[in-house]
matplotlib code that plots the C-alpha trace (Angstrom):
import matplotlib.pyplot as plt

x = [114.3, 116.0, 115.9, 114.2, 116.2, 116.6, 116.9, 119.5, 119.1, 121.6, 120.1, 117.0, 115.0, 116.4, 114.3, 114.8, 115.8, 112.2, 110.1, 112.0, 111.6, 107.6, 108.3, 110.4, 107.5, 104.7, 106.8, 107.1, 110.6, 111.7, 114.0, 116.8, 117.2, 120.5, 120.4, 122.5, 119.6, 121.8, 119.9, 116.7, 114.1, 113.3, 109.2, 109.7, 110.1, 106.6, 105.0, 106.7, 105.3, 102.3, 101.7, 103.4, 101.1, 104.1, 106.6, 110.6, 113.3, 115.2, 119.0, 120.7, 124.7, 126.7, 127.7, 131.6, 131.1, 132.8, 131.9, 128.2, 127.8, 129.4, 126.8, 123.7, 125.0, 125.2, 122.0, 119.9, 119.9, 120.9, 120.8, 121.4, 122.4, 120.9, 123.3, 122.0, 123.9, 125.9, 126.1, 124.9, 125.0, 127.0, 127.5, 129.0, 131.3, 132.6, 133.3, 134.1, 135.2, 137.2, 133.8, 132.5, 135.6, 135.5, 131.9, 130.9, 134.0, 134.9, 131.1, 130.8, 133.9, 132.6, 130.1, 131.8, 133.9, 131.7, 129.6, 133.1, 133.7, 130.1, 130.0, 127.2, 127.7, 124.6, 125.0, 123.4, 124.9, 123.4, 125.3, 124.6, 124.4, 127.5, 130.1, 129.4, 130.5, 130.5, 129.6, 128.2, 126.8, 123.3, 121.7, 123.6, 124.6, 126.3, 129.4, 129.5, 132.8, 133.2, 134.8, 132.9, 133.4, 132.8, 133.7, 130.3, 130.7, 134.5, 133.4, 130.7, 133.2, 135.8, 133.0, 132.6, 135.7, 136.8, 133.3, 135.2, 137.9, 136.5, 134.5, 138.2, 139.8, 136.4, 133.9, 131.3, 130.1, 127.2, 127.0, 124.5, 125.4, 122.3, 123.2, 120.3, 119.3, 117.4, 114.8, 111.6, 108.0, 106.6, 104.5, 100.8, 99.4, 101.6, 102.5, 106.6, 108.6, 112.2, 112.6, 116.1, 117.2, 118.7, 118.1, 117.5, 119.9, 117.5, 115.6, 111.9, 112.0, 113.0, 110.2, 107.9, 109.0, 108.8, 105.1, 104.1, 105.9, 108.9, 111.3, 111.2, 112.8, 114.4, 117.7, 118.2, 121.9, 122.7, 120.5, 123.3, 124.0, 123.4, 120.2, 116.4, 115.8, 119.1, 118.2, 120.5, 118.5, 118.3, 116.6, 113.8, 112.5, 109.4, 111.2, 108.3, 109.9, 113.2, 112.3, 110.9, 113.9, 115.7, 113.0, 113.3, 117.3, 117.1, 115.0, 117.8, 120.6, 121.0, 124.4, 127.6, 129.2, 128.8, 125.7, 125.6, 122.3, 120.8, 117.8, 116.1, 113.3, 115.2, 113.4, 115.6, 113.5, 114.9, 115.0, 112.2, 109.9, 110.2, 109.1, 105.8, 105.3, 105.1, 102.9, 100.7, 100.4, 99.9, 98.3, 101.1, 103.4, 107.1, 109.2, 113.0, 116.0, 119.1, 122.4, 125.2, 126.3, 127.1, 130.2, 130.1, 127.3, 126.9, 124.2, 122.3, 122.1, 119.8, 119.3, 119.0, 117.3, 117.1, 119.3, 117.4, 113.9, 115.9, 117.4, 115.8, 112.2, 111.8, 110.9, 109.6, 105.4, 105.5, 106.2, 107.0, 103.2, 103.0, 106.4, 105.3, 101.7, 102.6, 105.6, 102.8, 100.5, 103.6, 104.0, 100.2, 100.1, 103.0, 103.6, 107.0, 108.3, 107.5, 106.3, 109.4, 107.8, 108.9]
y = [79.6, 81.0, 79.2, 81.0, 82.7, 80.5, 80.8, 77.8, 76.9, 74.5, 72.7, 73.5, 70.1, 71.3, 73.3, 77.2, 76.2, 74.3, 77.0, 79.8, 77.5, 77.9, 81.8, 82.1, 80.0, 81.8, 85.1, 83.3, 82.7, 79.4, 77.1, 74.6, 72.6, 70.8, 68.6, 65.6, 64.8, 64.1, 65.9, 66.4, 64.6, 64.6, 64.2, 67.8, 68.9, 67.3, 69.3, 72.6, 72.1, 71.2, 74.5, 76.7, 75.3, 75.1, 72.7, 73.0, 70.9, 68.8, 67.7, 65.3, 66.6, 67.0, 70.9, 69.9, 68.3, 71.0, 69.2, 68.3, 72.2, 72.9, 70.8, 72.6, 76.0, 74.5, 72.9, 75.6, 79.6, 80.3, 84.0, 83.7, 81.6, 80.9, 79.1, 76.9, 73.5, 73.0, 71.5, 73.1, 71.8, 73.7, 70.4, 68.5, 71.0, 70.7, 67.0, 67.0, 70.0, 68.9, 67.4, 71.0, 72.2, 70.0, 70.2, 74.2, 75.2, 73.2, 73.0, 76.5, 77.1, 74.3, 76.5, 79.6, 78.3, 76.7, 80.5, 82.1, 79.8, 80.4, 84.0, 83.8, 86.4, 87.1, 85.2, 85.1, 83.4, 81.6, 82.5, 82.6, 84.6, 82.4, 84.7, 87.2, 84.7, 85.8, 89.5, 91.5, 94.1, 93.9, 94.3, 92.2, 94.7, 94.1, 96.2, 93.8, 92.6, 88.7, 86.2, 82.8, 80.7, 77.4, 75.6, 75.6, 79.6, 80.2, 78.1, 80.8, 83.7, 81.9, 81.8, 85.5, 86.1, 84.6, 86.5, 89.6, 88.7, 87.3, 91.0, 92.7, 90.6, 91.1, 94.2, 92.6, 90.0, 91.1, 89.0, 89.5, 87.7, 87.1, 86.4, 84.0, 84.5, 80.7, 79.7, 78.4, 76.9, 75.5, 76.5, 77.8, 74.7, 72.1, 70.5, 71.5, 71.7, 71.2, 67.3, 66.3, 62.8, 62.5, 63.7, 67.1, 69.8, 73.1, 73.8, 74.0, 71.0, 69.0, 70.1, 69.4, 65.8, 65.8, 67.0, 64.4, 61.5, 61.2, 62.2, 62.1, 64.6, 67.9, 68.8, 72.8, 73.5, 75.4, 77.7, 79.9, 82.3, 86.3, 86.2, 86.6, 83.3, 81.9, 80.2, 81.4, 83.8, 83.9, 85.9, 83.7, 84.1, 82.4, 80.1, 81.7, 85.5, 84.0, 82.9, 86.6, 87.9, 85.8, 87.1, 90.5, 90.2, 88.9, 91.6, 94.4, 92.5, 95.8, 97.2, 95.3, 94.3, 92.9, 93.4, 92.4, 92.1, 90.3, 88.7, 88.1, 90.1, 92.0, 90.4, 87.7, 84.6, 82.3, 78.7, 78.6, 81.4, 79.6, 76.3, 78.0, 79.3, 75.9, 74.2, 77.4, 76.6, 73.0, 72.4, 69.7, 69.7, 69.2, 67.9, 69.3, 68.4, 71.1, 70.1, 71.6, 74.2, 73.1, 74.2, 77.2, 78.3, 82.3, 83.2, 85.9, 86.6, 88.6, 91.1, 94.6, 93.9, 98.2, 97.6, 94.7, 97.0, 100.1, 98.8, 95.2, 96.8, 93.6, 92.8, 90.3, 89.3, 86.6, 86.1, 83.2, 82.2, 81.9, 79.8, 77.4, 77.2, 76.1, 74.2, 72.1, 72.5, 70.4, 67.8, 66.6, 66.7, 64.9, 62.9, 61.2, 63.8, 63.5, 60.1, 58.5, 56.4, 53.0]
z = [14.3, 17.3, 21.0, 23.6, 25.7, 29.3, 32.8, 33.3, 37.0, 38.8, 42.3, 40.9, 42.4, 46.1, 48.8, 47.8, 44.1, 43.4, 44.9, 43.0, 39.9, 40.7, 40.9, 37.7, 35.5, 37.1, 35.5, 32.0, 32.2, 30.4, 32.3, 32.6, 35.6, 36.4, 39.9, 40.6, 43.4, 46.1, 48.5, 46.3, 44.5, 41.0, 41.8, 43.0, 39.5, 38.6, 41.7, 40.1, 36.9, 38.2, 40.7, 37.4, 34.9, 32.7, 31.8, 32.5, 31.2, 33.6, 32.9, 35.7, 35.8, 38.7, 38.2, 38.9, 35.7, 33.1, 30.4, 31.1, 32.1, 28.4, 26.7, 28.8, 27.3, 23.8, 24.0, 25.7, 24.6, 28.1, 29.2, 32.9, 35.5, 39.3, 41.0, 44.4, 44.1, 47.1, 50.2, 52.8, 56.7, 58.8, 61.4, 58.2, 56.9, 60.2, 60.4, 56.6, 55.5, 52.3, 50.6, 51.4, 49.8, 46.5, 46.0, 46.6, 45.5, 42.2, 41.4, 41.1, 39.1, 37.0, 36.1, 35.7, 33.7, 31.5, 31.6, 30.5, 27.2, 26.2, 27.1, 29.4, 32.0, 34.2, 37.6, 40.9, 43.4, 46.3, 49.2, 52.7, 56.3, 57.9, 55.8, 58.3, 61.3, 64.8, 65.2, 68.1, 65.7, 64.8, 62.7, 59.8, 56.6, 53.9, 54.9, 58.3, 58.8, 57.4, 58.9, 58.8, 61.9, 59.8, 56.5, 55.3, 55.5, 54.4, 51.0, 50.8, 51.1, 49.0, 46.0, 46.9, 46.4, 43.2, 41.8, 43.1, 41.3, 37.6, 37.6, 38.3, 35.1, 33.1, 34.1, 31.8, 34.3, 35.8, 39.5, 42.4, 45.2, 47.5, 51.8, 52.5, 56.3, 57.6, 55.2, 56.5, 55.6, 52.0, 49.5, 49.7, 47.7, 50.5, 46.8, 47.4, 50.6, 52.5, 52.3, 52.9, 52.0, 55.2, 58.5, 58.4, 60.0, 60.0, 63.2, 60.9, 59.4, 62.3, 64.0, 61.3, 61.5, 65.0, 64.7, 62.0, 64.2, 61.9, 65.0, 68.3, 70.2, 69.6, 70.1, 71.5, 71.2, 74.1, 76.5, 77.8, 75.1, 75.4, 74.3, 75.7, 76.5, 76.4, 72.9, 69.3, 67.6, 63.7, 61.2, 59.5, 56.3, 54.2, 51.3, 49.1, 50.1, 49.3, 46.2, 44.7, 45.7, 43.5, 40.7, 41.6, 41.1, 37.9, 36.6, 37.8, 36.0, 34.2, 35.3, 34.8, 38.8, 41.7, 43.4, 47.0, 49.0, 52.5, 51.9, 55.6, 57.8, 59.7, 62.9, 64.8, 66.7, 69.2, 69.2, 71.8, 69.6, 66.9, 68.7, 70.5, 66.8, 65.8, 68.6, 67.9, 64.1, 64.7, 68.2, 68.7, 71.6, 70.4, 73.4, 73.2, 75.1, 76.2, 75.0, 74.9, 72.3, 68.9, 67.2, 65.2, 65.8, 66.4, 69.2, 67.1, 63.1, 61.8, 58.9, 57.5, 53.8, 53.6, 50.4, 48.6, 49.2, 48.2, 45.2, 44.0, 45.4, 47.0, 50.8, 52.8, 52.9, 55.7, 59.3, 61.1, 61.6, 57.8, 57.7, 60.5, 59.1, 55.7, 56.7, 58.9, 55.8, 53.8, 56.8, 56.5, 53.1, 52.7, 55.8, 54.2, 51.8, 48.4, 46.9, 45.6, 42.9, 43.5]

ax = plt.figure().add_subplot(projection="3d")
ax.plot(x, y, z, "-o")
ax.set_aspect("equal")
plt.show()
C-alpha cells in the first residue's frame, strides 16, 4: 500500500507556519512538520491538531541538516514542500549577519538539495517584503526594483536568486515565491498565536505584551520620516489571510516556473494607527517612547496583491481591527504564551 501523498512543511511549529498548518488540515492535506524549535514551541503543534481536528506528524531536524531532510523524503511520500524556517529579525541580521547568512542560506539549500536527490520539485518559498528595500514608489509590485537595505533581506533575495537559477538548469521545478508584507494577530479560536521565545521584534506582538503586563514600554523608532504622522508605515496583513494564501498557491502548482506574488492589503498603517487600533481593540492604554530611527528600516512598504487575486484568486478578508482584536483575543487567553509543560 502506497503512502499518502504529503505536504512536508519545514518551521511549521513557528507563528505563520502553525496557522497555515491549521489551514492545510482543515483542506485535508496530510502533513510533515520539521522545526528545530528555536524560536517556536512544540505545544503549538497540539493546539493545531486540536483546532484541525486532525492529526500531523512532527519530526525535530534542523533543516541545514542534509541528511535528516534526506530521511524525511524517504520516510514520508512527500509531494511538496512549504518552506518557513529561518531567522527572521531584521535588528539581528544587522548585529549578526553571518548567523543570518549560515542559517537562511545553508538551511534552505539543505532542503533543496535534499528535494533535488528525491525528485521532489514543488516549492514555495517564504520570502519577505525587505527584498524590495528602500523605494519611493508605492505601491510595492513585484516588478519593484530590489535592493534590500538589511541582511535579513539580502538572504531573502539571495534564496531568490539561486531559485532563479535551479529553474534555469532544470525547467521542471515548479517554485512560488511568496513577499510576505508584516504579519499580524492569531487565530479565531485564541488556541495559536506569535510567541517568540525571546523578546519579540514585531510592532503587534510587542504591544500585546505590553497590554497583558509582560512589557512595559514601547519603543517608536523614529517620528521624522515622510509620512502622515511622522511614524514608518507598513502594509499589515491578518496571519490567518497569510496563511490561505499559502493554500491557494499550492493548489495552482500547475505550471512548471517561478511564480512570484505579494501577499499584503494593499493599505499601509503607521506605527501610531496601529497603536490606537490596539487601545481600541483592547480598551488598554499602551504608553510609547520616541527614539531614534532604527537601522534599516524603510519609512513606508506596502503592497499591490492585484497579481495573487488575479492569478492565485486569493485576497485578503481582515483589517487591522480583526488583527489587533484576535491578537488581544491570544494575549488573554494565553497571558504567557503557550504552556510550556514543565
Amino acid at each position: 500500500m502506497s503512502k499518502p501523498s504529503t505536504i512536508l512543511v519545514t518551521g511549521g511549529a513557528g507563528y505563520i507556519g502553525s496557522h497555515t498548518c491549521v489551514e492545510l488540515l482543515e483542506q485535508n492535506y496530510e502533513l510533515v512538520v520539521v522545526d528545530n524549535l528555536s524560536n517556536s514551541c512544540e505545544y503549538a503543534l497540539d493546539r493545531v491538531d486540536k483546532i484541525a481536528g486532525r492529526k500531523l506528524d512532527y519530526i525535530w531536524a534542523d533543516v541545514t541538516d542534509c541528511n535528516a531532510m534526506e530521511s524525511v523524503l524517504e520516510n514520508f511520500n512527500v509531494e511538496a514542500v512549504i518552506h518557513f524556517a529561518a531567522l527572521k529579525a531584521v535588528g539581528e541580521s544587522v548585529r549578526n549577519p553571518l548567523k543570518y547568512y549560515e542559517n537562511n542560506m545553508a538551511g534552505t539549500l539543505s532542503v533543496l538539495k535534499a528535494m533535488a536527490k528525491h525528485n521532489v520539485k514543488k516549492f514555495i518559498f517564504s520570502s519577505s517584503a525587505t527584498v524590495y528595500g528602500n523605494t519611493a514608489q508605492m505601491p510595492l509590485t513585484e516588478d519593484s526594483p530590489l535592493g534590500p537595505i538589511n541582511p535579513y533581506g539580502k538572504t531573502k533575495l539571495m534564496v531568490e536568486t539561486m531559485l532563479h537559477d535551479l529553474y534555469a538548469s532544470d525547467p521542471t521545478w515548479n517554485i512560488t515565491i511568496l513577499r510576505y508584507f508584516n504579519p499580524a494577530g492569531a487565530h479565531k479560536t485564541g488556541l495559536i498565536g506569535e510567541d517568540p521565545n525571546d523578546t519579540p521584534n514585531n510592532l503587534v506582538p510587542i504591544i500585546t505584551r505590553i497590554a497583558g503586563g509582560r512589557m512595559d514600554e514601547l519603543m517608536v523608532y523614529g517620528d521624522d520620516y515622510p509620512t502622515p504622522d511622522g511614524t514608518g508605515v507598513r502594509d499589515y496583513i491578518h496571519v490567518t489571510d497569510l496563511a490561505l494564501g499559502h493554500v491557494a498557491a499550492l493548489k495552482k502548482m500547475t505550471e512548471p516556473g517561478v511564480h512570484i506574488f505579494n501577499l499584503g492589503t494593499g493599505r499601509g498603517y503607521s506605527v501610531m494607527d496601529v497603536i490606537k487600533a490596539f487601545e481600541k481593540a483592547s480598551s488598554k492604554k499602551i504608553p510609547y517612547k520616541i527614539v531614534k530611527r532604527r537601522e534599516g528600516d524603510a519609512p513606508t512598504s506596502y503592497a499591490d496583491a492585484s497579481k495573487a487575486k488575479r492569478e492565485l484568486d486569493w485576497q485578503t478578508k481582515f483589517g487591522i481591527e480583526e488583527m489587533c482584536s484576535t491578537a488581544w483575543q491570544w494575549q488573554k487567553k494565553n497571558p504567557l504564551g503557550f504552556k510550556r509543560p514543565q
